[in-house]
N, C-alpha and C positions, 0 to 999 in steps of 0.2 A: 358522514357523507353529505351532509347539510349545508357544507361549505363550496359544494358542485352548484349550487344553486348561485354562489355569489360569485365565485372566478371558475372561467373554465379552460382558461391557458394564462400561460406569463409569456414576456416576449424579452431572450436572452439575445443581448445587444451589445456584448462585451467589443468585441471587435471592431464593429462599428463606431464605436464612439470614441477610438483611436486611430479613425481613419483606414483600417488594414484591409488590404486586396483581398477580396474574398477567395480568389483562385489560388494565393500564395497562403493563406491561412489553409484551405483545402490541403492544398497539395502536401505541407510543411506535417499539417495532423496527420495524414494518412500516412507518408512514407515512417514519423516514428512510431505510428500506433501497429505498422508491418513489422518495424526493424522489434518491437517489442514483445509483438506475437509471434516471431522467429526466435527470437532469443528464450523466450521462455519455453517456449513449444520443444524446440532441441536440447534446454537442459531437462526440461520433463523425461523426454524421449530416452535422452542418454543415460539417469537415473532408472529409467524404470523398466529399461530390456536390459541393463549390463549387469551379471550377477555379483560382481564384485563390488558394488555398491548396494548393500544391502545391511545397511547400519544406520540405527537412528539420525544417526546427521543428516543423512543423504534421506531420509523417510520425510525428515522437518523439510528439508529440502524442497522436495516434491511439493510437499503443501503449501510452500511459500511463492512456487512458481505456479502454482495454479492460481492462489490467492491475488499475484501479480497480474495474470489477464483478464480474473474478474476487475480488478481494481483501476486497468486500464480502460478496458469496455464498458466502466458506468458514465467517462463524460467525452472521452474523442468520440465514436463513431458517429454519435447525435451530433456534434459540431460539424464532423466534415458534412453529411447530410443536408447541417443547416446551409452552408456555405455552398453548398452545390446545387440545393435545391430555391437558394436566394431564400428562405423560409424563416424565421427567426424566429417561432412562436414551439412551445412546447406545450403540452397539454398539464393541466392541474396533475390529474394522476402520473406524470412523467416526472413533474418537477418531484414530488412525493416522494415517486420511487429513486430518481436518484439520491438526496438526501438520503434514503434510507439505505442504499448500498453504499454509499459512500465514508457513511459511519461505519456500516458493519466492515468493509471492508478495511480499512485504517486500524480501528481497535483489533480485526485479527493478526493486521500486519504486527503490529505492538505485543501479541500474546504468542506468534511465532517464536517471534525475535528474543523473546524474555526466554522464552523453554529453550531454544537454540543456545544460548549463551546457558544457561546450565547448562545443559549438555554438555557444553565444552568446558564447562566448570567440573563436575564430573569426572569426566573423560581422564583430563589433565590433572586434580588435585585429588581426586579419589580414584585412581584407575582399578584398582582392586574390586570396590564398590560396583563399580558403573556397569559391568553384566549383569549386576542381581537388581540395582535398578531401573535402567533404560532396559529392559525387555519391551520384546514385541507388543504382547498388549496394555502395559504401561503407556508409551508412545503409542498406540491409538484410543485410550482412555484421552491421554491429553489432548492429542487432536480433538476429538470429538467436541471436548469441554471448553475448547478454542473459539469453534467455529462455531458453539452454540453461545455462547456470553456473546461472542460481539453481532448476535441478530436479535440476543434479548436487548444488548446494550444500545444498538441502534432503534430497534421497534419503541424504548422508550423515547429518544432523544427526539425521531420523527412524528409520533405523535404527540409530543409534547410541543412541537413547533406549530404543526396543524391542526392543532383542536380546536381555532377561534380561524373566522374569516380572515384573509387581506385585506386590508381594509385602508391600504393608503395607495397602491401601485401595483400594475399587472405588469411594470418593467421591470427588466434585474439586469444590470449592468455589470455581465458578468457571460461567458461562453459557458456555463453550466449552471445549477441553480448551488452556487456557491451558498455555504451557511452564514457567512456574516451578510450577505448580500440577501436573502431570504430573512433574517432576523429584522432586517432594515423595514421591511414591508408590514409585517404583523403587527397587531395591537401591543401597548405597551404592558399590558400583562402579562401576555404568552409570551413576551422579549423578559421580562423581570424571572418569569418560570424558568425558563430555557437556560439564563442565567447562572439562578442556581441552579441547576442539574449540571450545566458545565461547571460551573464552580468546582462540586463535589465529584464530580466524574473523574477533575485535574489531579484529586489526590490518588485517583488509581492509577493512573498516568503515570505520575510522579513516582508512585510506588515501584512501578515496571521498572522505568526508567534507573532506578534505587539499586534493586535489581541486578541489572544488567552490568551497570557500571562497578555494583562491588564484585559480580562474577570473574570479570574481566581485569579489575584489580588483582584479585587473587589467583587468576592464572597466570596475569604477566608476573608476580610476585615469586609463583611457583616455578616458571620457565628460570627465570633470571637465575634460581639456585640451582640449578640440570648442571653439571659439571661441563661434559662434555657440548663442546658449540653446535656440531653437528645433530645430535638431539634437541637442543635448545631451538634448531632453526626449524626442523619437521615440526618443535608443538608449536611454534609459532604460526610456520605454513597452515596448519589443521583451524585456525580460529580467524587468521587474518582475513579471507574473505567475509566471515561474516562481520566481524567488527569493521571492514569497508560500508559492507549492506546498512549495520548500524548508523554509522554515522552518518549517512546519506540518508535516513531515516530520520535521524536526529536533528540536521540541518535545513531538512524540507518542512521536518514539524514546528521547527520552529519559525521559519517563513511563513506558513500558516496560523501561528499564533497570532504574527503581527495584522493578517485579515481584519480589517474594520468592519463591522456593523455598519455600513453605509449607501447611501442610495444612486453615488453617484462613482462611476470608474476613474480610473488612470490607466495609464502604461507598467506603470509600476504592478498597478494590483496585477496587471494581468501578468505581469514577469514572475509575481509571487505565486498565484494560481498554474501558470505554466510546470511551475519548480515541485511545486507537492502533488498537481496531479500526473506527470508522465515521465519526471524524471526517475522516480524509485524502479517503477515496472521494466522500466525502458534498461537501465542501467543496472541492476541486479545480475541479470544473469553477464553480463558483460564483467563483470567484479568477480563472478565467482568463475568466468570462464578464462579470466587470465591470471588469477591468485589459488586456482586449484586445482593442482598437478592430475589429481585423481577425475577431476568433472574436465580438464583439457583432454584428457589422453580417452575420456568415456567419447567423448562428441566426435573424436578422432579417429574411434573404431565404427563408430555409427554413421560418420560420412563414409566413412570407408563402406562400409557396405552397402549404402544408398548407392556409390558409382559403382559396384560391382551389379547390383539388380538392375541401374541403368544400359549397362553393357551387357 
């Protein structure tokens, strides 16, 4: 906390420095950070009162759209704020904290996402198996073991970034305290540190990633040999929303990889910071609400009774 004595806010100027209206930035964050909190909010809902979904996918489910409006709510609301309130200054313990949900959030999107594709590896290439392994308290041992790796895995990555003052700029050119933007400002040490720990963090990443993609091999491998097409098409239906989610996961991470360590913005970064902060939350449940017969027809009994209580 010794570092409160040398900065005690940053001033996130990302927008500005591309010229952009600050009422059409407002208005633009708020309505997706609604359309986002709706979409999630309704597949939660639709999961979690219909008893027909009451199967690990649909459990992963649940905790991937919760994970989605944490993940959303750590950089829009401060921005429309900022833009509203004309304000561009976030506090030291602000910037902190976001970085530090920002990691935890992302690695559990990625430890989801990795258990979700077993599951459906599973499900589809061991169906016999898959009752005696995905039980109920399997599938909350995993959750658990989820959501606590990625706050140990962020508590280190954050305070390995602010353990030594700023010591070159209280700006960040950037509408959240983006990490390659935040790296740019610290001494060259805690950027060498940080470094490695990303370094080595990439091969767990990489591993997931490993993962997933032989998961996914081995189902579509499994499908292909189903005789019948009609079979073949339901195991497909059963995995294809999430391998949507995947790859929209895949493609945002890797538009965040290209993130420079830099002090100064573009348009571009901010296209790219756009892309991996609101499009996954935003569009997930959209993916799974039009590639999944079973989460269409749950959201379809539950507006349904929403206009019946309204009448």
């Amino acid at each position: 906390m010794d570092n409160l004595t040398d900065v005690t806010e940053f001033l996130l100027v990302g927008f500005s420095d591309v010229g952009a209206p600050r009422a059409l930035h407002a208005a633009l964050f708020l309505l997706v950070y609604v359309a986002a909190l709706a979409g999630n909010l309704l597949v939660l809902a639709a999961v979690a009162l219909d008893p027909r979904l009451r199967t690990p996918m649909y459990f992963f489910l649940k905790n991937l759209s919760v994970l989605d409006l944490c993940y959303v709510s750590v950089t829009v609301p401060k921005s429309v704020h900022s833009s509203l309130t004309r304000s561009s200054s976030i506090s030291y313990l602000g910037c902190v904290a976001q970085v530090y949900f920002f990691f935890a959030f992302a690695s559990a999107e990625l430890a989801f996402l990795t258990v979700m594709s077993y599951d459906r590896y599973l499900a589809i290439c061991h169906p016999l198996q898959y009752a005696a392994v995905m039980t109920s308290g399997k599938c909350q041992q995993m959750a658990v073991i989820a959501w606590l790796s990625c706050h140990s895995y962020a508590a280190v990555h954050t305070g390995n970034m602010f353990w030594e003052h700023i010591s070159r700029s209280q700006v960040i050119h950037q509408f959240f305290c983006d990490i390659p933007h935040v790296l740019a400002l610290v001494s060259c040490e805690v950027f060498f540190a940080e470094f490695v720990a990303l370094a080595l963090s990439s091969c767990l990443v990489l591993g997931c990633f490993v993962l997933m993609l032989s998961s996914y091999f081995q189902i579509f491998a499994a499908v292909l040999r189903i005789p019948s097409a009609e079979s073949r098409a339901k195991a497909f239906a059963t995995c294809s929303p999430q391998l949507g989610v995947l790859t929209l996961f895949l493609a945002t991470g890797l538009l965040a990889a290209l993130g420079r360590a830099t002090a100064t913005s573009s348009p571009q970064d901010l296209v790219i910071a756009l892309a991996y902060t609101v499009l996954p939350p935003s569009l997930n449940p959209v993916i799974y609400c039009l590639r999944n017969k079973e989460i269409k027809m749950a959201v379809s009994r539950l507006l349904g009774k929403i206009n019946l209580l309204q009448k």
